[in-house]
Wavefront OBJ file of the C-alpha trace (Angstrom):
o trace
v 84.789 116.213 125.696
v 84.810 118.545 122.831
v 85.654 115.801 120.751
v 82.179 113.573 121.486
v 79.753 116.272 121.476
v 80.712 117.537 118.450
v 78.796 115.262 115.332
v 81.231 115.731 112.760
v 83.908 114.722 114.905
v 82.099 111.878 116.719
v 81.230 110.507 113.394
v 84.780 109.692 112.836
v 85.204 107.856 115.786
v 81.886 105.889 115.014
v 83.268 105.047 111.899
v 86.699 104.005 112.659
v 84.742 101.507 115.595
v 82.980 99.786 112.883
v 86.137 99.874 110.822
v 88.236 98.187 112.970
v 85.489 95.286 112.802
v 86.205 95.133 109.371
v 89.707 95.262 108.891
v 89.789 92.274 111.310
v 87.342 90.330 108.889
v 89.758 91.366 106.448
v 93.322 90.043 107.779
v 90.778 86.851 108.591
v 89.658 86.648 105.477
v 93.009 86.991 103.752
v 95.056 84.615 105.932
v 94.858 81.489 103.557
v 97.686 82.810 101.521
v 100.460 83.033 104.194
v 98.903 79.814 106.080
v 98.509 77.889 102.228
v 101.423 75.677 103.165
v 100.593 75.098 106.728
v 96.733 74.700 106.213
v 97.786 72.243 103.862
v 100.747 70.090 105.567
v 97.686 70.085 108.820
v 94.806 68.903 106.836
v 96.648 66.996 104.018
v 94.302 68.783 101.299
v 94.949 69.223 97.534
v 94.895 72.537 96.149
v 91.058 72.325 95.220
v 90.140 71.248 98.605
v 92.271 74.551 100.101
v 90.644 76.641 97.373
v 87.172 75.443 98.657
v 88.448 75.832 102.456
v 89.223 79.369 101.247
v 86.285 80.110 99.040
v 83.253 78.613 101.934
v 83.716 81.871 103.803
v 82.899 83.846 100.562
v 79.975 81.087 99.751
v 78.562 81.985 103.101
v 79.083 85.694 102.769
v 78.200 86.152 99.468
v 74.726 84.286 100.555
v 74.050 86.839 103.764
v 74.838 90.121 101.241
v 70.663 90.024 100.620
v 69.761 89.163 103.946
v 72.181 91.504 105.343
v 71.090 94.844 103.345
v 67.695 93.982 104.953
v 68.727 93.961 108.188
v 70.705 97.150 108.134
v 68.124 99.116 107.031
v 65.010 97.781 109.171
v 67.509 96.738 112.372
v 70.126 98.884 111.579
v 74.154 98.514 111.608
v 75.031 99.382 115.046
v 73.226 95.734 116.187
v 73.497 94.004 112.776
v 77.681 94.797 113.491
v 77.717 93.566 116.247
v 76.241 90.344 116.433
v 78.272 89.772 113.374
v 81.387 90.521 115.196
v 80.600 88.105 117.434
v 79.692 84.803 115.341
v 82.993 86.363 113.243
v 85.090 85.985 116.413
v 83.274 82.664 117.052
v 84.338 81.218 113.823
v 87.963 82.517 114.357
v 88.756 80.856 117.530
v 87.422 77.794 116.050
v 89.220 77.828 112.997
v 91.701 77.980 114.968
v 91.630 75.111 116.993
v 90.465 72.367 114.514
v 91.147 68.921 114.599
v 90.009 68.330 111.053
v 89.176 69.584 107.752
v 85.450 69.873 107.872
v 86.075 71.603 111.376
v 88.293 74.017 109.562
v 85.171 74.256 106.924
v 82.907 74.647 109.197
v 84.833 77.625 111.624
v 85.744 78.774 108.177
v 82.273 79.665 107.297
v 80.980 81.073 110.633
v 83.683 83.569 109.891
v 81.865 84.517 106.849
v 78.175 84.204 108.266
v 79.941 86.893 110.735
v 81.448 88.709 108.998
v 79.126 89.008 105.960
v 77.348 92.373 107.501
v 80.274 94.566 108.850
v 80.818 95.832 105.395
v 77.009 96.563 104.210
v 76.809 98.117 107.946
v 79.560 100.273 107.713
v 78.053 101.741 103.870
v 74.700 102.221 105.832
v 76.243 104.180 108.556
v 77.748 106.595 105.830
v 74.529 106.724 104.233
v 73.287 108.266 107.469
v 76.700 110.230 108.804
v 77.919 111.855 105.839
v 76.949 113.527 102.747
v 76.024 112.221 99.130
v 78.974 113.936 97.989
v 81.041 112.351 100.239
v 80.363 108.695 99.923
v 82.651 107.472 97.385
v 85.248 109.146 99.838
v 83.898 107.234 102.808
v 83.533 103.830 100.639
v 87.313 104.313 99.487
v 88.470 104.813 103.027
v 86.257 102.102 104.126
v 88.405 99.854 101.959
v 91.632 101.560 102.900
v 90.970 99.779 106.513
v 90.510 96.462 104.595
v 94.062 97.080 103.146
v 95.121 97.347 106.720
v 93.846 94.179 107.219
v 95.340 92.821 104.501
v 98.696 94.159 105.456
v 98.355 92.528 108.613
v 97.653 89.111 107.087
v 101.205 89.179 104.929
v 104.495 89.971 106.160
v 103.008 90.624 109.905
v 101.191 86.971 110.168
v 104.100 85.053 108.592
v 106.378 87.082 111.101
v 103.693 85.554 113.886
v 103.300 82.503 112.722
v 107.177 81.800 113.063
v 107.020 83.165 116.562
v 104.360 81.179 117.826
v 102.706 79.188 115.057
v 99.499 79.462 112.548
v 96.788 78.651 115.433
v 97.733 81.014 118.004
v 98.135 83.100 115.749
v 94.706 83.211 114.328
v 93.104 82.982 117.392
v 94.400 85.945 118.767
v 92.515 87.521 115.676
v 89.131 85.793 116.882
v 89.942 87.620 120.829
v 90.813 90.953 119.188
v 87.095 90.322 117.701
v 85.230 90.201 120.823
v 86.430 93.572 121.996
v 85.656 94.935 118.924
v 82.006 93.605 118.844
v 82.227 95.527 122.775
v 82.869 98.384 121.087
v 80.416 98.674 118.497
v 77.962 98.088 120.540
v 79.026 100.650 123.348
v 79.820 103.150 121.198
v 77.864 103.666 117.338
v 74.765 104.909 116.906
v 73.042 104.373 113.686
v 71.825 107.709 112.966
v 72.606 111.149 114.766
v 69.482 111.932 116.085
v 69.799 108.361 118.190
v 73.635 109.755 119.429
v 71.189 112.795 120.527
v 72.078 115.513 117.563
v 70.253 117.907 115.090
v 70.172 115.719 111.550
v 73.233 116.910 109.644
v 73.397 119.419 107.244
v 73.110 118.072 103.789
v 72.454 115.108 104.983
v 68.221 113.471 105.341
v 67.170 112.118 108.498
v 66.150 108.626 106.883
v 62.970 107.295 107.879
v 62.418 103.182 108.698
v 61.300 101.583 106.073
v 58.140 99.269 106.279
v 57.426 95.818 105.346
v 56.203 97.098 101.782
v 58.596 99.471 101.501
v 61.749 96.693 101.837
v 60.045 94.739 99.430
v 59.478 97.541 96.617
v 63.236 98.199 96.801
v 64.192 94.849 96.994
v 61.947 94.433 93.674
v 63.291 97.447 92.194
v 66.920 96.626 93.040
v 66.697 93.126 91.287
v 65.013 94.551 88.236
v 67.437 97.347 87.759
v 69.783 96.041 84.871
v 72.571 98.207 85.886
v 72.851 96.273 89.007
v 73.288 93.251 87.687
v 76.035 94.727 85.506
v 77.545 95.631 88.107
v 77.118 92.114 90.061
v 79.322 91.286 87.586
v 82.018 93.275 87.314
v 82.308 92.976 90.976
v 82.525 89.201 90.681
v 85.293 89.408 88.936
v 87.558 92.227 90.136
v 87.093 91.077 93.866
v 87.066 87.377 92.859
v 90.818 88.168 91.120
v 92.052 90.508 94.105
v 90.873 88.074 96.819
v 92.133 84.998 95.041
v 95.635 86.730 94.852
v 96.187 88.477 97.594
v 94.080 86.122 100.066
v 95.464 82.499 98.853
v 97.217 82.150 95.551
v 99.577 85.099 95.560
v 102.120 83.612 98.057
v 102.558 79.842 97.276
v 102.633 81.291 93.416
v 105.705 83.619 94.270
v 107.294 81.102 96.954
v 107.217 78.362 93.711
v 107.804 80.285 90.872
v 110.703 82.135 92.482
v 111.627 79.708 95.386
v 112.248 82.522 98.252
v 110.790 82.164 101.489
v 107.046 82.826 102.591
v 107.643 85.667 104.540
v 109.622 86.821 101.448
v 106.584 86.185 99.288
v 104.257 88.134 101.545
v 105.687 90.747 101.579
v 105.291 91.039 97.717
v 101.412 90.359 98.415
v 101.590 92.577 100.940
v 102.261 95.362 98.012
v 98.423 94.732 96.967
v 97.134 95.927 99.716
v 99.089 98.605 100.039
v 97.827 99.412 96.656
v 93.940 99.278 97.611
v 95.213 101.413 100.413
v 96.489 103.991 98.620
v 94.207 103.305 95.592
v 90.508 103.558 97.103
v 90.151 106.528 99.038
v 92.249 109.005 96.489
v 89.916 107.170 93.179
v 87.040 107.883 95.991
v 88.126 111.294 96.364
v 89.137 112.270 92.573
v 85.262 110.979 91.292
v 83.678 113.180 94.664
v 85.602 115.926 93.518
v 85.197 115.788 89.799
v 81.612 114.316 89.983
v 82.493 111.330 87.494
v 82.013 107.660 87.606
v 81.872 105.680 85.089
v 84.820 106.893 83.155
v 87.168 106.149 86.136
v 85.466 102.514 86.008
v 86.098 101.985 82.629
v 89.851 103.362 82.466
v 90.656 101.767 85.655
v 89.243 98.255 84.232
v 91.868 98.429 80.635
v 94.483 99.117 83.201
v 93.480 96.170 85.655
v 93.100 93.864 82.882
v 96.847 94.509 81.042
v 98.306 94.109 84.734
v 97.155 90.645 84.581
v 97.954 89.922 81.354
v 101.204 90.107 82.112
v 102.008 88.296 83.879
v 99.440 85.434 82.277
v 101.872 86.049 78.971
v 105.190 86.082 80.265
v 104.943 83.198 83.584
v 108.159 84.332 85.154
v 108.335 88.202 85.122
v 111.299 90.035 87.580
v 109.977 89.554 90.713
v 110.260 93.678 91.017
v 107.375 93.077 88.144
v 105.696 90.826 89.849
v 105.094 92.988 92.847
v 104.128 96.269 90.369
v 101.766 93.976 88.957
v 99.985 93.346 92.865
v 100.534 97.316 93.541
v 98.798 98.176 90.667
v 95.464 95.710 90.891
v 95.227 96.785 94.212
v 95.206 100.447 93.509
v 93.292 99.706 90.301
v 90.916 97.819 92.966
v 89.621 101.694 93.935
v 87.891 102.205 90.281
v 85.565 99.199 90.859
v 84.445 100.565 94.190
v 83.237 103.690 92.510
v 80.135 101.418 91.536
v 79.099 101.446 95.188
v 78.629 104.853 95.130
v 76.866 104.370 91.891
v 74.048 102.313 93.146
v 73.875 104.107 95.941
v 73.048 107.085 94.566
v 70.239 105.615 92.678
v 67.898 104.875 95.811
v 66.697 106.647 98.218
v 68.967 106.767 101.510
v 67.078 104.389 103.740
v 67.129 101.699 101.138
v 70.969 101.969 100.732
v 71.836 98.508 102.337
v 69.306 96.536 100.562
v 71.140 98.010 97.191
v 74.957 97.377 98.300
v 74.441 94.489 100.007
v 72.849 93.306 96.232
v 76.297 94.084 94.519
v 78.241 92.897 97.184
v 76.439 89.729 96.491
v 77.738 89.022 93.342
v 81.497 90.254 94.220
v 81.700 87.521 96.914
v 80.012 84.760 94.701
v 83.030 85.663 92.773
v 85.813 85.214 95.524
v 84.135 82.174 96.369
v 84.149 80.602 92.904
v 87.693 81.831 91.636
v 90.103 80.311 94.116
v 88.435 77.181 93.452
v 88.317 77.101 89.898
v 92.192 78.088 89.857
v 93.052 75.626 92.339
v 91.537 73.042 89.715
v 93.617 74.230 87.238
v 96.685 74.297 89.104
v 96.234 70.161 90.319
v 96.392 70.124 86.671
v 99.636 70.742 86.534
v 100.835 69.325 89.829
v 104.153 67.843 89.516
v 103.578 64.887 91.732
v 105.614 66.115 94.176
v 105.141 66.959 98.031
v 107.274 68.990 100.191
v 106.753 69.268 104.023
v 103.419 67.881 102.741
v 102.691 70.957 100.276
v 101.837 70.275 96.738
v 104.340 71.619 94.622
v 102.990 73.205 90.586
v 104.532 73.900 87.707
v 104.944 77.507 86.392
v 102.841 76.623 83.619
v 99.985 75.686 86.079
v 100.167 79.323 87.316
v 100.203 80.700 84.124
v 97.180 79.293 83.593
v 95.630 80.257 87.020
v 96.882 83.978 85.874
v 94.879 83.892 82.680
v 91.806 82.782 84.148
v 92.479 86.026 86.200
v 93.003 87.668 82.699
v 89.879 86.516 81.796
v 87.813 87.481 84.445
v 89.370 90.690 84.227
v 88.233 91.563 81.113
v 84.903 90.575 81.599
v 84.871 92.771 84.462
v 86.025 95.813 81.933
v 83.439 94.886 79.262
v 80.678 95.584 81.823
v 82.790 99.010 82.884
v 82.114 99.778 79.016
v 78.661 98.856 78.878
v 78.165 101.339 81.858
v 80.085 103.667 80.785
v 78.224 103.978 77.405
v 74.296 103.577 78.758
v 74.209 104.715 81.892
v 75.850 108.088 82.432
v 72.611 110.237 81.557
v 69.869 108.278 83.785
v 71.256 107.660 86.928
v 69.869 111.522 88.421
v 66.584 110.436 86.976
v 66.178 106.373 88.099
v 67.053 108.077 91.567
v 64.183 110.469 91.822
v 62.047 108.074 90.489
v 62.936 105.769 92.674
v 62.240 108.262 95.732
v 59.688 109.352 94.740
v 57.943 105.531 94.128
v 59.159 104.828 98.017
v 57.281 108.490 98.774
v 54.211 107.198 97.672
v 53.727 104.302 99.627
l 1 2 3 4 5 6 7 8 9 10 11 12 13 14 15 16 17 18 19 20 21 22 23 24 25 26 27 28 29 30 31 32 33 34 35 36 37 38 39 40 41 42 43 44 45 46 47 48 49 50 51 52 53 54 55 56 57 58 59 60 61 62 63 64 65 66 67 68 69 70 71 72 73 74 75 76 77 78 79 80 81 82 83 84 85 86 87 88 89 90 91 92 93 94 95 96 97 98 99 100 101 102 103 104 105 106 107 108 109 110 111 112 113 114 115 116 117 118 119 120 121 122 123 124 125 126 127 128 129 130 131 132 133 134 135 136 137 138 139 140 141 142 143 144 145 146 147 148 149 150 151 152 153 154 155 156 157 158 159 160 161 162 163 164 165 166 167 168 169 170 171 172 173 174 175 176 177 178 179 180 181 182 183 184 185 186 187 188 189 190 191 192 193 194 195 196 197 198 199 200 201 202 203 204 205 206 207 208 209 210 211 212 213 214 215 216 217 218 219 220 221 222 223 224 225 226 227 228 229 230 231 232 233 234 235 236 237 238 239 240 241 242 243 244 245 246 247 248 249 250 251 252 253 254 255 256 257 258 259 260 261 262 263 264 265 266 267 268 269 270 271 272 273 274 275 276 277 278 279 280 281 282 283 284 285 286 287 288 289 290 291 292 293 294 295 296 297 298 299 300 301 302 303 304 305 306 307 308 309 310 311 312 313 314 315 316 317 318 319 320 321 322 323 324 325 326 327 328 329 330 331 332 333 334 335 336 337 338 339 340 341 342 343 344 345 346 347 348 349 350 351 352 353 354 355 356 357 358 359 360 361 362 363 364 365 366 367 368 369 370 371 372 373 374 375 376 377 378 379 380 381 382 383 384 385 386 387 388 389 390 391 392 393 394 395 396 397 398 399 400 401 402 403 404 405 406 407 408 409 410 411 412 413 414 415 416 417 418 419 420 421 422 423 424 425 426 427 428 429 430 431 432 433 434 435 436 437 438 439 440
């Protein structure tokens, strides 16, 4: 078949394999916010104890991203995938069937330990597959697939979860995970010499790193300042995003506006439409345009005044409201731009160790957020319980929306402070970088 033996065509394939991994970690991931009420009403939990229900898969993933950038460069992603795929799927089905709260905790997190490398895997592939100049493409689209999944876990889940209820629901999630981990493992290869092809054209034929090697660029990675700048920003644009569109988005929209959960996902759903849309064409603009950190930094002012908002005014038009999700979600694509940033700092076959460093701080960020907002929103609980559901005050969410605020604009400070020192070196820290890894 034409279509296999050709690399640049095959690579697509490979790519959309290890894709579909993710955007199943993704609708997984995200589920809390249509199942708030039900996860709730099942496990009688306050909202800090369903913010921390939420947040242990991030805890766990956030504390693999290290681990995991290690692995994908000396074992490489088409294994790394797919054993994650499986303890993912694992996790799932047991989530699924809990009796308990700590059993929900506990398939909660094996969904993250899972799914912690699917992302850093899929980066590494494009590190090998595709061009320099075409990462920030491949990292936008990569996210696109994560909007798919976050799709799935709005308007289609609540739709599901009527039909047959939260459990099977879920679990069906953990099966469709299994034949994805199949497939990974059938069909990727982690480089195209291993699928049996000439190295690509404009594209280096990386070479394993050693023992000595992983260390130096683990060292040089945790020394870099710009990383941890970015650590940060990242911890607070994906804790927001994930917060919103993955648990407090819904019950805020069902309270504030009493309509219907399916009603109210389908206004989340609008975020992920947005990092949809949003990632791959902010991937695409900076590829084509060869720019960075300006994108960053604009996209930050506007994420920030989205949040504001609705932080100011509590009770926007619910057409607002949904604008407001559009937009951070579309925004979403300017912050992924500092993958590409790192990236291109270090030498190819030290890519995962430096993305799966950032990626550490963004999910130490979704992990902390939801919990620290579901604190302040038992604040303002009004005493009451419906169907077992904790019911807040619109005040309670207005404060849960400027903590957002907050953390938004700390995440636009550090677009500022990149913007302004770290245009002119990045070319340089690169071939330095190289050329330290050449030496030994």
């Amino acid at each position: 078949m034409r279509l296999w033996r050709d690399p640049l065509r095959r690579r697509w394939i490979l790519w959309a394999t290890m894709g579909t991994a993710f955007l199943l970690l993704n609708a997984s991931r995200l589920s809390t916010a249509v199942l708030a009420e039900d996860l709730m009403a099942a496990f009688g939990t306050t909202g800090a104890q369903l913010g921390t229900l939420h947040a242990v898969f991030f805890w766990v993933y956030a504390a693999m991203q290290i681990p995991t950038g290690l692995l994908a460069d000396r074992v490489g992603p088409r294994r790394t995938a797919t054993i994650g795929a499986v303890v993912m799927s694992v996790g799932t089905i047991g989530f699924a069937a809990a009796n308990s709260y700590l059993v929900a905790l506990l398939g909660r997190g094996l969904v993250g330990l899972g799914g912690s490398v699917i992302f850093v895997c899929i980066l590494r592939f494009c590190a090998t597959w595709f061009r320099a100049d075409e990462f920030a493409t491949m990292s936008g689209l990569t996210f696109t697939l994560s909007g798919f999944g976050g799709v799935l876990a709005t308007t289609p889940l609540a739709i599901a979860v009527g039909a047959v209820g939260w459990r099977v629901s879920i679990g069906s999630l953990g099966v469709a995970g299994f034949v994805a981990a199949v497939a990974v493992f059938a069909l990727v290869r982690d480089t195209p010499a291993r699928a049996g092809f000439e190295p690509l054209e404009g594209v280096p034929e990386p070479k394993p790193l050693t023992g000595a090697q992983l260390r130096s660029s683990l060292a040089a990675v945790v020394r870099d300042p710009l990383v941890w700048v970015v650590s940060i920003m990242l911890f607070c644009m994906t804790g927001v995003n994930l917060t919103l569109f993955g648990l407090w988005g819904v019950p805020y929209v069902v309270q504030v506006y009493d309509v219907s959960v399916t009603t109210a996902s389908t206004i989340t759903l609008l975020g992920s439409v947005g990092i949809m849309i949003g990632s791959p064409a902010i991937g695409w603009l900076s590829d084509r345009l060869e720019r960075r950190m300006g994108l960053i930094a604009v996209g930050g002012g506007c994420f920030t005044a989205c949040l504001a908002l609705i932080a100011a005014v509590g009770r926007p038009p619910l057409a607002v409201v949904g604008v407001v999700f559009f937009l951070t979600g579309f925004l979403q694509g300017a912050f992924l731009l500092s993958y590409a940033v790192v990236k291109e700092r270090y030498p190819s076959n030290a890519s995962g160790i430096s993305t799966g460093t950032i990626n550490f701080g963004a999910f130490v960020g979704a992990a902390v957020l939801p919990t620290v907002m579901g604190w302040a929103l038992d604040t303002y609980w009004t005493g009451d319980l419906v169907s077992g559901v904790r019911v807040y005050t619109p005040l309670g969410y207005r404060i849960a929306f400027a903590i957002a605020t907050a953390a938004g604009a700390v995440a636009f400070g550090c677009a500022i402070w990149l913007y302004r020192h770290e245009r002119p070196t990045v070319r340089d820290i690169r071939d330095t970088s190289a050329k330290k890894l050449g030496e030994e």
